[in-house]
PLY file of the C-alpha trace (Angstrom):
ply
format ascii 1.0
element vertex 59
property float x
property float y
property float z
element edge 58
property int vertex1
property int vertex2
end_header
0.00 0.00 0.00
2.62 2.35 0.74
4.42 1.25 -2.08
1.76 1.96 -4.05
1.34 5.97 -2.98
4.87 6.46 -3.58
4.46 5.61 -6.76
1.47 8.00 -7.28
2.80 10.60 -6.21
6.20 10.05 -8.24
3.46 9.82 -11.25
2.14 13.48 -9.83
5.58 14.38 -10.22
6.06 15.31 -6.35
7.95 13.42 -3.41
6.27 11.71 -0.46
7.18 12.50 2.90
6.77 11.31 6.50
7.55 12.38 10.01
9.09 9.75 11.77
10.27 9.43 15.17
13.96 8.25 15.86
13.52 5.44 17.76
10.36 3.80 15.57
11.18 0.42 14.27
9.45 1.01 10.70
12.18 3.76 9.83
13.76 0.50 8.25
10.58 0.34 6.28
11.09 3.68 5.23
14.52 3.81 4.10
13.76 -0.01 2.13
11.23 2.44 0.42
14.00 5.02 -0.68
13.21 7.67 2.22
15.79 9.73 3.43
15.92 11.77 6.55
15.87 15.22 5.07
15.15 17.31 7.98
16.54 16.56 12.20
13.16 17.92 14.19
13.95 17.01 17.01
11.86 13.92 18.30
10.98 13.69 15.42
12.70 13.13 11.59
11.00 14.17 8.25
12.06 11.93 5.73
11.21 12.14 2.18
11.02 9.73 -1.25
11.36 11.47 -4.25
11.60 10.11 -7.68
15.50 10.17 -9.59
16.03 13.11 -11.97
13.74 12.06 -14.86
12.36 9.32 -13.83
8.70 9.52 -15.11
7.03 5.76 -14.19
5.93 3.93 -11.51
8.53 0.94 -10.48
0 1
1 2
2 3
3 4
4 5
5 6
6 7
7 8
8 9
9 10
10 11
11 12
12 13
13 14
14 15
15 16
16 17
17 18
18 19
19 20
20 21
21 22
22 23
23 24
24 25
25 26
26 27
27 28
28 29
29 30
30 31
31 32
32 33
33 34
34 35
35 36
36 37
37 38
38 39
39 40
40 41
41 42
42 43
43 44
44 45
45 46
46 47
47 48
48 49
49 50
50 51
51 52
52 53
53 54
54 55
55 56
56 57
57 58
């Protein structure tokens, strides 16, 4: 499923993104999925999955 919304919004052309605390066990998940952590808030980490430079379909 989340697989899936990634790949909708890469279609939209825009990233996804997540907050993410530091200590959750399904930040693995996310960075399977291609997140990175591209903000330190704290508690908290935003992470985002954007699609490569040109890339223009789903995976």
């Amino acid at each position: 499923m989340l697989r899936d919304l990634i790949d909708e919004a890469w279609l939209a052309g825009k990233s996804a993104s997540i907050h993410v605390e530091k200590n959750n066990p399904a930040r693995r998940l996310y960075l399977e999925l291609g997140f990175v952590v591209v903000e330190d808030k704290g508690v908290y980490d935003l992470m985002a999955c954007a699609p490569a430079a040109g890339e223009v379909t789903a995976r």
